[in-house]
C-alpha positions in Angstrom: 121.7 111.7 147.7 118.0 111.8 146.0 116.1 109.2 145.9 115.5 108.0 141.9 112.4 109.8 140.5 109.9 107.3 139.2 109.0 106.6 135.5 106.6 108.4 134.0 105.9 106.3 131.4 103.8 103.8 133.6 101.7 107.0 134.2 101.6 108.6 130.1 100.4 104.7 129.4 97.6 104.9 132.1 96.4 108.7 131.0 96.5 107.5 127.2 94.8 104.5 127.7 92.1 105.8 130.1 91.8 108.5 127.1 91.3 105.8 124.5 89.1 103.6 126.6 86.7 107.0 127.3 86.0 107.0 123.5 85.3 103.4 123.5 82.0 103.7 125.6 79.8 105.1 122.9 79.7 105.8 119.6 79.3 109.7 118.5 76.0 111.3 118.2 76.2 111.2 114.3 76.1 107.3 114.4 72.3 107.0 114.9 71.3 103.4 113.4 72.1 99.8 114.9 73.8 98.9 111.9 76.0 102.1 112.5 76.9 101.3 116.1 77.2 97.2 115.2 80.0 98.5 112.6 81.7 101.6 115.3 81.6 98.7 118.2 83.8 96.1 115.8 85.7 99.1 114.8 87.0 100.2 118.0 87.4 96.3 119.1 90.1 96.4 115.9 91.9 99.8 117.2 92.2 97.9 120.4 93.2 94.6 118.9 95.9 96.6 116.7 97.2 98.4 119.6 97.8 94.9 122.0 100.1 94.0 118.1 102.0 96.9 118.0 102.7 96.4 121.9 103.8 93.1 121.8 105.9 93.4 118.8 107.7 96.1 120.8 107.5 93.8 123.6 109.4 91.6 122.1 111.6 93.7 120.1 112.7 95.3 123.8 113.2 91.3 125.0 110.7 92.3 127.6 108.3 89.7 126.1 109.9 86.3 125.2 109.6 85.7 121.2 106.7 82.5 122.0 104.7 85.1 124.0 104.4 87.5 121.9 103.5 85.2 118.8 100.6 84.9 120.9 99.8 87.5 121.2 100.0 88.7 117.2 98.5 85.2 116.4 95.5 86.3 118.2 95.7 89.8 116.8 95.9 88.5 113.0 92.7 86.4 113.6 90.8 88.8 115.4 91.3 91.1 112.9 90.5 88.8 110.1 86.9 88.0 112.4 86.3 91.8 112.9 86.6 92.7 109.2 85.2 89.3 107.9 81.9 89.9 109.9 81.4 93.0 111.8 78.1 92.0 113.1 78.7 88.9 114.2 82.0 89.0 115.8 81.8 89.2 119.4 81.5 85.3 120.7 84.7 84.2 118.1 87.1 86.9 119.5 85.8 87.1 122.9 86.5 83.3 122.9 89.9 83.4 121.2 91.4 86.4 123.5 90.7 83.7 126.2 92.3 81.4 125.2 95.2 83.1 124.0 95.1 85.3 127.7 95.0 81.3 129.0 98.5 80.3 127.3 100.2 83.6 128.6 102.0 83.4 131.9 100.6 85.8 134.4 103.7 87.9 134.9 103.4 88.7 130.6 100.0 89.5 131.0 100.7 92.7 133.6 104.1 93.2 131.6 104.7 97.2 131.7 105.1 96.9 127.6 101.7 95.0 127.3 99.4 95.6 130.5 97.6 98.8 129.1 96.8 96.7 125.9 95.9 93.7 127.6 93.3 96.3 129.8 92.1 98.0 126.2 91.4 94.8 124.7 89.5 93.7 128.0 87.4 97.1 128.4 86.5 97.3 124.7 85.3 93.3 124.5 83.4 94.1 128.1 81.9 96.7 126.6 80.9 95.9 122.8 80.3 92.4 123.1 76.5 93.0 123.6 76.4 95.0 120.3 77.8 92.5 118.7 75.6 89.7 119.8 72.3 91.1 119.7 72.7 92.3 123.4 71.8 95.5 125.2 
C-alpha cells in the first residue's frame, strides 16, 4: 500500500502567490513619476484586497470559513476598496488600520486557513510594502 500523495494545491497557491507578490515590489520602468507609483502602489494594494474577497467567498462557499468569518473578511474588502479608489494617495494609514482590526476579530486557525492563508500573506506583503508610498514614506 502507498502512502497518499500530498496536495498540490498548497504548493500552486504558494508558487502563484510568491509570483504575484514578486510584481508587487516595484512598479515598471515606464512609471517614472511619484504620482505614478502613489497610483501603481494603491493599485496593487486593490488586486490584493480583491483577491483575500474572492478567497473568502470561496471560503465560505466550501464551509471551510464560517459565514461570520468570512463577512469579515468581505466587510473589510468592500471598504478597503472604497479607501483605495476614494483616495489613492492617501490611503495607507485607513486600510492598514482596518486590515488590523478586521485580522484582530478573526480566529487564528481562519487566518492560516488553506482557502485564505495565501491572501491573508498578499494582503500583508503588499501593505508592508506600499504603505510608505502611500504616506509620504521612503
Amino acid at each position: 500500500m502507498r502512502p497518499p500523495r500530498p496536495s498540490v494545491v498548497p504548493i500552486l497557491a504558494l508558487l502563484v502567490a510568491l509570483v504575484f507578490l514578486a510584481t508587487a515590489c516595484h512598479p515598471p520602468i515606464t512609471i517614472t513619476t511619484p504620482q505614478g507609483k502613489v497610483i501603481y502602489a494603491a493599485n496593487e494594494v486593490a488586486k490584493r484586497v480583491e483577491l483575500l474577497q474572492t478567497a473568502a467567498i470561496a471560503g465560505e462557499a466550501e464551509g471551510t470559513l464560517p459565514t461570520d468569518v468570512a463577512r469579515v473578511f468581505v466587510q473589510f474588502s468592500v471598504s478597503a476598496a472604497k479607501t483605495l479608489q476614494a483616495l489613492p494617495a492617501g490611503w495607507g494609514t485607513t486600510v492598514a488600520v482596518a486590515w488590523g482590526e478586521a485580522k484582530q476579530q478573526i480566529p487564528l486557525k481562519y487566518l492560516n486557513s488553506p482557502t485564505v492563508a495565501t491572501a491573508v500573506m498578499a494582503v500583508d506583503t503588499v501593505l508592508a510594502i506600499w504603505l510608505p508610498v502611500s504616506t509620504g514614506g521612503a
